[in-house]
C-alpha positions as CSV (number, residue, x, y, z in Angstrom):
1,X,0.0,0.0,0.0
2,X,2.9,2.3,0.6
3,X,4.6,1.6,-2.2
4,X,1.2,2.3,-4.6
5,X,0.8,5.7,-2.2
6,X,4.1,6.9,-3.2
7,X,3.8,5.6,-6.6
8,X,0.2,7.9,-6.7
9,X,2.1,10.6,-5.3
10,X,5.0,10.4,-7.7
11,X,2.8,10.5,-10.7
12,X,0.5,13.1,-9.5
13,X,3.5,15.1,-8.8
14,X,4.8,15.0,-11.7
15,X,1.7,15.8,-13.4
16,X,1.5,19.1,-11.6
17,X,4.9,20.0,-12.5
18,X,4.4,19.5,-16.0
19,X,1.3,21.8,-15.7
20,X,3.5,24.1,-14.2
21,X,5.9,24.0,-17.1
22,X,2.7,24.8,-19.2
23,X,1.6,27.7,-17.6
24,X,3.8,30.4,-19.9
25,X,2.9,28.3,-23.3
26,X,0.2,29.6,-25.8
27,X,-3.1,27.2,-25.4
28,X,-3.3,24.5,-27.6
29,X,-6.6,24.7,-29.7
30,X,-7.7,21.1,-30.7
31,X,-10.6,20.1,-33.3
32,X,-12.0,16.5,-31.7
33,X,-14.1,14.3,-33.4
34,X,-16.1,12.0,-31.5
35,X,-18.3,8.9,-31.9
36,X,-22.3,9.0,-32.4
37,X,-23.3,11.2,-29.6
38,X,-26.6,9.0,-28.4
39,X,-24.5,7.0,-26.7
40,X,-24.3,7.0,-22.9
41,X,-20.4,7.2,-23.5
42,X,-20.1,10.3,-25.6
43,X,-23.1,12.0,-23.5
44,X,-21.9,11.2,-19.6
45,X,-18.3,10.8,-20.1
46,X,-16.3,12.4,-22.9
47,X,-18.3,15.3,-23.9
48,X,-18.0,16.6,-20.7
49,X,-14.6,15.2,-20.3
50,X,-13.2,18.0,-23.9
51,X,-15.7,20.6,-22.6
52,X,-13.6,21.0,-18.9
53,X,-10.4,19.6,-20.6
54,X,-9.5,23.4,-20.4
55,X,-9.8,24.0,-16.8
56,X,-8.1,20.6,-15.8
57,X,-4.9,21.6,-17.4
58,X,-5.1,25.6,-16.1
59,X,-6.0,26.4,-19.9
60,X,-3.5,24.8,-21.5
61,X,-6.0,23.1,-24.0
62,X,-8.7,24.4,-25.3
63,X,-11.2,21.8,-27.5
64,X,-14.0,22.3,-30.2
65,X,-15.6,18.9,-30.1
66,X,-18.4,17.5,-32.5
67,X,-19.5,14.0,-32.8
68,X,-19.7,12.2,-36.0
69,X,-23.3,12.5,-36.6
70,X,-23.3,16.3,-35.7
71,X,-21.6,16.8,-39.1
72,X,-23.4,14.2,-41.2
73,X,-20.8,11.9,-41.5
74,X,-20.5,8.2,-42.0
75,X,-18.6,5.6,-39.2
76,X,-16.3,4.5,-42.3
77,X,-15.5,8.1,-43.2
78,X,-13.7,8.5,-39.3
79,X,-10.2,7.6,-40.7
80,X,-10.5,9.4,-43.6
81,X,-11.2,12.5,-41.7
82,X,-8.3,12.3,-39.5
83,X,-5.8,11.7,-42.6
84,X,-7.3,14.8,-44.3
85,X,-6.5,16.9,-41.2
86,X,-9.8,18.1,-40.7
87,X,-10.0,17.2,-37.2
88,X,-6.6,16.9,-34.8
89,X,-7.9,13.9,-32.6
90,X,-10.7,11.6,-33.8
91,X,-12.7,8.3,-32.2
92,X,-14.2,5.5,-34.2
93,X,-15.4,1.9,-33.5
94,X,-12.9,-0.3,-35.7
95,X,-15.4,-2.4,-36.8
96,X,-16.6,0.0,-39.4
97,X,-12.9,1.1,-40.8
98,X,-12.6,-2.7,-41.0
99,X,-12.3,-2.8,-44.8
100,X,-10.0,-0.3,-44.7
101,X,-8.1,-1.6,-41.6
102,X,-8.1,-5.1,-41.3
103,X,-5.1,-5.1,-38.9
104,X,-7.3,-2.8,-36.7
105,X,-10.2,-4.9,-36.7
106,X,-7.6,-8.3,-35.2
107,X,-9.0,-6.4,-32.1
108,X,-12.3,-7.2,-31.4
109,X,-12.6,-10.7,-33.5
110,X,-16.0,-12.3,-32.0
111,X,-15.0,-15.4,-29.8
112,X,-12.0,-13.6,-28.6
113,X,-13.6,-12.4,-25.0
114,X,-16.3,-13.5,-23.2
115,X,-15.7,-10.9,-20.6
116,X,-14.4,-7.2,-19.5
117,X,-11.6,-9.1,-18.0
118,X,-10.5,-10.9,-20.8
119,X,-11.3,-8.0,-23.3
120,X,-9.1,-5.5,-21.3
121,X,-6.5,-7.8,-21.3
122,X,-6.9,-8.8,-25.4
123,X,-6.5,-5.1,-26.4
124,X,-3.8,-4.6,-23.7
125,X,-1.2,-7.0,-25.3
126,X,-2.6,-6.1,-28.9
127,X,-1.9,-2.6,-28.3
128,X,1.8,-2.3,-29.9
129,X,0.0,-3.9,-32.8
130,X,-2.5,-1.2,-33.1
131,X,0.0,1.3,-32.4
132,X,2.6,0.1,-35.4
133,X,-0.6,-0.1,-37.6
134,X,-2.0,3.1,-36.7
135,X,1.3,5.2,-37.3
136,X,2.4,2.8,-40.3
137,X,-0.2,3.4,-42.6
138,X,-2.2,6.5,-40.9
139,X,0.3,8.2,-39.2
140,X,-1.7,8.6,-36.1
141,X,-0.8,7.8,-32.3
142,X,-2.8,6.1,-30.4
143,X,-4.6,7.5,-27.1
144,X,-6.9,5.1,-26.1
145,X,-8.7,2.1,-26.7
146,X,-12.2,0.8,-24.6
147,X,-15.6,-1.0,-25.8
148,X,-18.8,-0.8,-25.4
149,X,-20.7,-3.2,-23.8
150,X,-20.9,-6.5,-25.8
151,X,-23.2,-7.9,-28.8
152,X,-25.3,-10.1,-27.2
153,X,-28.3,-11.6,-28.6
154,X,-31.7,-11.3,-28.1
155,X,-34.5,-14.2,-29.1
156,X,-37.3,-15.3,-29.8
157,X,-39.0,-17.9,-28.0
158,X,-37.5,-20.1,-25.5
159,X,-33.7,-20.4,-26.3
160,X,-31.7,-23.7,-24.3
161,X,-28.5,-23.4,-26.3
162,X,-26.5,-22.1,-29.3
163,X,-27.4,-25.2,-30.6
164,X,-31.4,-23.9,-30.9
165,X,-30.2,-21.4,-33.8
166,X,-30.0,-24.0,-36.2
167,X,-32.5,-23.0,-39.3
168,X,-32.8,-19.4,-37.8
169,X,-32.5,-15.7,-39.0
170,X,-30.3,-13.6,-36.8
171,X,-29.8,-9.9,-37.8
172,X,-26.1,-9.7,-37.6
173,X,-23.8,-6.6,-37.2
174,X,-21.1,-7.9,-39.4
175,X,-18.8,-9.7,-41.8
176,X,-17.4,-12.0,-38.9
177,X,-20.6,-12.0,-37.0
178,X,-22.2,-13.0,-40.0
179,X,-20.0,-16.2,-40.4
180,X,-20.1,-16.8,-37.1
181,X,-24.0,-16.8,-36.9
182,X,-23.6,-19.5,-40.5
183,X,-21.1,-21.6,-38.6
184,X,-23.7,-22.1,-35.9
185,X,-26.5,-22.9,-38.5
186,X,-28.5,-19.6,-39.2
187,X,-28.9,-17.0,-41.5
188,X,-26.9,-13.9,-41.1
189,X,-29.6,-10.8,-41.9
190,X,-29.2,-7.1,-42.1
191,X,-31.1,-4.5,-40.4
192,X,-30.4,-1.4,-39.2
193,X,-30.8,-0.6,-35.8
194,X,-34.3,1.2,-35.5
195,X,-36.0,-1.9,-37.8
196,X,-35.1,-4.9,-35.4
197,X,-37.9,-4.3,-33.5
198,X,-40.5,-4.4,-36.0
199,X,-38.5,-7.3,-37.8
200,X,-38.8,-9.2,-34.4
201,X,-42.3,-8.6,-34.5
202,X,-43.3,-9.7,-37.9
203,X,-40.5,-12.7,-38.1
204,X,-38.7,-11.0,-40.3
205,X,-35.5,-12.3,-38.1
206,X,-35.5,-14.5,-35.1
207,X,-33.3,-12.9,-33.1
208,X,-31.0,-10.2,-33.4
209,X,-27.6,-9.7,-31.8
210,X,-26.6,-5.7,-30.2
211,X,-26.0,-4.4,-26.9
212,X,-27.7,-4.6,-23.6
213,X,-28.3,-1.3,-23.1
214,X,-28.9,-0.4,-27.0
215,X,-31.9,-3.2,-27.0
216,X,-33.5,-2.0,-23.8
217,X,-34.1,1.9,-24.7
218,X,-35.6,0.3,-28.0
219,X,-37.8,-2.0,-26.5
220,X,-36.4,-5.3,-27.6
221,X,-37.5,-7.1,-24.5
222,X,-40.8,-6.6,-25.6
223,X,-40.6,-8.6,-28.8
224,X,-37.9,-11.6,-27.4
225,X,-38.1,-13.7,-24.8
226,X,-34.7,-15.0,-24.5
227,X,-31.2,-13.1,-23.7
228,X,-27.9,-14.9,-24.1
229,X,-24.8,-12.8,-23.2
230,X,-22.5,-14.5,-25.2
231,X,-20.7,-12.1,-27.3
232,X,-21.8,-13.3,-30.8
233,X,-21.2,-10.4,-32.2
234,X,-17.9,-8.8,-30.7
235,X,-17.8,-6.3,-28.2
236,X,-17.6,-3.0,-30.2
237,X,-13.4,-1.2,-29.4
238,X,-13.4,1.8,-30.1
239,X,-9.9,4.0,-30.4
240,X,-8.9,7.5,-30.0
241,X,-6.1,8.5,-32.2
242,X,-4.4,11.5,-33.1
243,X,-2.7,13.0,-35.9
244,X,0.6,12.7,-36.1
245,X,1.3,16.2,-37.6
246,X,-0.8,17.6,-34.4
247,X,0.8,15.2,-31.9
248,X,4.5,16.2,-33.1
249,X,4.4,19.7,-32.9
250,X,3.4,19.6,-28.7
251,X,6.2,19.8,-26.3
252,X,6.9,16.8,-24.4
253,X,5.7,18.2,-21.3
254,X,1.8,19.0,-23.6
255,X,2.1,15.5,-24.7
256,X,2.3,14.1,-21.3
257,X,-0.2,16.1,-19.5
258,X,-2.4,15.1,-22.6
259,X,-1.3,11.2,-22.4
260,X,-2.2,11.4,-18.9
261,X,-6.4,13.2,-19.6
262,X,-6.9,10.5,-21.8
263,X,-5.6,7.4,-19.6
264,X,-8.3,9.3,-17.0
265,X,-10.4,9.3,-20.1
266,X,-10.2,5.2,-21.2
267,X,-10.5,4.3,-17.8
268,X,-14.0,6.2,-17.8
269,X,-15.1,4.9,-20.6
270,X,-14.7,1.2,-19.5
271,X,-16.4,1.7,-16.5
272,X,-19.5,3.2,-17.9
273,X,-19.4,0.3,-20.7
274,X,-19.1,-2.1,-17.8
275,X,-22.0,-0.5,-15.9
276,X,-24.3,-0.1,-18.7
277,X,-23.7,-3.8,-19.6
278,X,-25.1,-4.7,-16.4
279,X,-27.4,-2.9,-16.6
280,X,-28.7,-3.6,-19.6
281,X,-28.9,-7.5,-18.4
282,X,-30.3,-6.5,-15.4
283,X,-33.5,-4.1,-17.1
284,X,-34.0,-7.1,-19.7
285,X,-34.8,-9.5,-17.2
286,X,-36.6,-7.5,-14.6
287,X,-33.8,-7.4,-12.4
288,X,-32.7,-4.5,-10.0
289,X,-30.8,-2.1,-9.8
290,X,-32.1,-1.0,-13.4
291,X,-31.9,2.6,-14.7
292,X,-33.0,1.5,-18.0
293,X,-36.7,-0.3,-19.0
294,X,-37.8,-3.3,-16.8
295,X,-38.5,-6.5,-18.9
296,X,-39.1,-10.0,-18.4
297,X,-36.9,-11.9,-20.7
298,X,-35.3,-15.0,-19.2
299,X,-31.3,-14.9,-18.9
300,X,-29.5,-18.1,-20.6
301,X,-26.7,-18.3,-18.7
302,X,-23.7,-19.7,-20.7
303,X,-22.9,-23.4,-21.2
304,X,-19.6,-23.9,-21.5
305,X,-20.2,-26.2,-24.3
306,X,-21.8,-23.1,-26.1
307,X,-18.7,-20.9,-25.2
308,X,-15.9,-24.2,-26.7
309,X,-18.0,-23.5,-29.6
310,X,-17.8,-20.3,-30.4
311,X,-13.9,-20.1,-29.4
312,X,-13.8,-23.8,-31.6
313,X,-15.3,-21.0,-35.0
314,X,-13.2,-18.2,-34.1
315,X,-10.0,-20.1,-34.7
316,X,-11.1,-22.4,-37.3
317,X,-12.8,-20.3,-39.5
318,X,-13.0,-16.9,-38.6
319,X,-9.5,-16.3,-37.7
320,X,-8.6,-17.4,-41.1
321,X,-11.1,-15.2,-42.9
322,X,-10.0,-12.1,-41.1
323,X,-5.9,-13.1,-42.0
324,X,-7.1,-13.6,-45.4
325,X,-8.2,-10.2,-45.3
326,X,-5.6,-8.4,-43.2
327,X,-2.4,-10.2,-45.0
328,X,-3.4,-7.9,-47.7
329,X,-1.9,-4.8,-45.3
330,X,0.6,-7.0,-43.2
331,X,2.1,-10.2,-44.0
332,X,3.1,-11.0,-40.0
333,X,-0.5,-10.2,-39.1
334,X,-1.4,-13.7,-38.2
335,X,1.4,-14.2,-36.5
336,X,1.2,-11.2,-34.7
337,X,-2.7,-11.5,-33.6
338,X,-1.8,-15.2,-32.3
339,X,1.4,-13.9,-30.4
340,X,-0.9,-11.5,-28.7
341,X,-4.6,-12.2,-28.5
342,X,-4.6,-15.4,-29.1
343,X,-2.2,-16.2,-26.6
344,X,-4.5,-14.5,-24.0
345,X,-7.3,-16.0,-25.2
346,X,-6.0,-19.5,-25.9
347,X,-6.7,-19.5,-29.0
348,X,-4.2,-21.6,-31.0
349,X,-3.2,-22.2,-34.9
């Protein structure tokens, strides 16, 4: 306990000095782009985490921040704005730069985590990977890298096991998810988000795989009976990267006092994604404490035969699809994602 107490101190000391050394520089004005802003993450934590960024560091930064949607803008187009220096930092869920950025998406693979735990530790030994890919071919640092709560599916009817999705439709989120919901024996479909309940509702699809939360504020437990927490579709990273052009021309003493704001920022953003997962499973199934929608869906606690399963796709057939794909940018990828998640996962070639 001492040791972490002086370790606190040390680092909180340092932090202050470096804000000292700030205090005669001109203010850094940044452009930030964030993620879709009807999210509980970019409405409780990070837009008010760039509005009072300014008065945290004694006006050394100043931010305008805009989420994607503000401006119009497509989830693919996120890269693409950072590279054409419209915007200084910029956050984007990899899955939808994943044609772009195969090597990004090695990340959040479904099958991979089953857990926070195991998530957190995934992208922690991943992270050099990210960060060579990232300055490689976008020139961009990384800052910081969380999820939202997981994919998780909602059903129909009474669900026992994976095994029940034989013959069904599942809206899907995804090329992997998609192969993943085939390897199991349904039919990947595509909806968008605000037609899954009406879809559930006429049989359009049988079930349908999002987030805990994201499926209670649209009343999804009112049109499925079942909820499995298995991560069928991934967990949804999302990364907040920098130009390199911006980045290079702070001082080292801006770049650590900004490093440091956005550890405090990832570590906020996992804990609300933690918290609204729960919460999410909690609201479905009519349990408390629920800030969301009370439901009445029944909770299928995961077999671990339904778990070896899933893990049994991801590295017989979705792993290689997604090396297919990513050897196109990286000829070590493979290697690189086995060496790191798959290690942590035990997932082996």
């Amino acid at each position: 306990m001492i040791a972490a107490a002086l370790s606190k101190t040390a680092a909180l000391l340092a932090l202050t000095v470096g804000l000292a050394s700030l205090a005669g520089a001109e203010e850094v004005k940044m452009r930030v782009l964030g993620w879709y802003g009807n999210q509980p993450q970019s409405q409780q934590v990070e837009r008010p985490f760039w509005k009072d960024l300014g008065k945290r560091t004694d006006g050394a930064f100043s931010t305008n921040f805009r989420t994607i949607d503000e401006l119009g803008l497509k989830g693919f187009e996120s890269l693409r704005t950072l590279q054409s220096g419209a915007f200084d930092i910029v956050s984007f869920q990899i899955s939808f730069v994943g044609g772009e950025a195969p090597v990004l998406m090695g990340a959040d693979l479904p099958g991979a985590a089953f857990d926070f735990d195991q998530l957190q530790k995934n992208l922690a030994v991943y992270r050099p990977i990210l960060e060579k890919e990232l300055n490689d071919r976008f020139k961009a640092k990384l800052l910081t890298a969380w999820s939202f709560p997981f994919q998780i599916l909602y059903c129909k009817g009474d669900i026992k096991s994976l095994a029940d999705l034989k013959g069904k439709k599942v809206r899907v989120s995804g090329t992997y998810t998609a192969k993943l919901a085939a390897d199991l024996g349904a039919a990947g479909v595509t909806l968008a988000g605000p037609e899954v309940y009406q879809g559930l509702m006429q049989g359009v699809v049988d079930c349908a795989i999002t987030g805990s939360q994201y499926g209670n504020s649209n009343d999804w437990f009112e049109v499925a009976e079942t909820l499995s927490p298995i991560p069928l579709g991934g967990a949804g990273v999302v990364l907040h990267v920098a130009r390199n052009a911006f980045w290079d021309k702070l001082s080292a003493e801006q770049q650590a006092v900004l490093s440091k704001e956005m550890q405090q920022l990832e570590t906020a953003l996992w804990d609300i994604s933690r918290q609204g997962h729960q919460d999410g499973l909690n609201c479905n199934t009519g349990k408390q404490p629920c800030t969301g929608k009370p439901g009445k869906m029944t909770l299928l606690e995961p077999a671990a035969a339904d778990v070896q399963e899933v893990k049994t796709i991801l590295g017989t057939s979705i792993v290689p699809m997604w090396i297919e794909d990513c050897s196109k940018f990286s000829k070590t990828c493979g290697d690189d994602w086995y060496k790191t998640i798959g290690a942590a996962a035990g997932i082996n070639k």
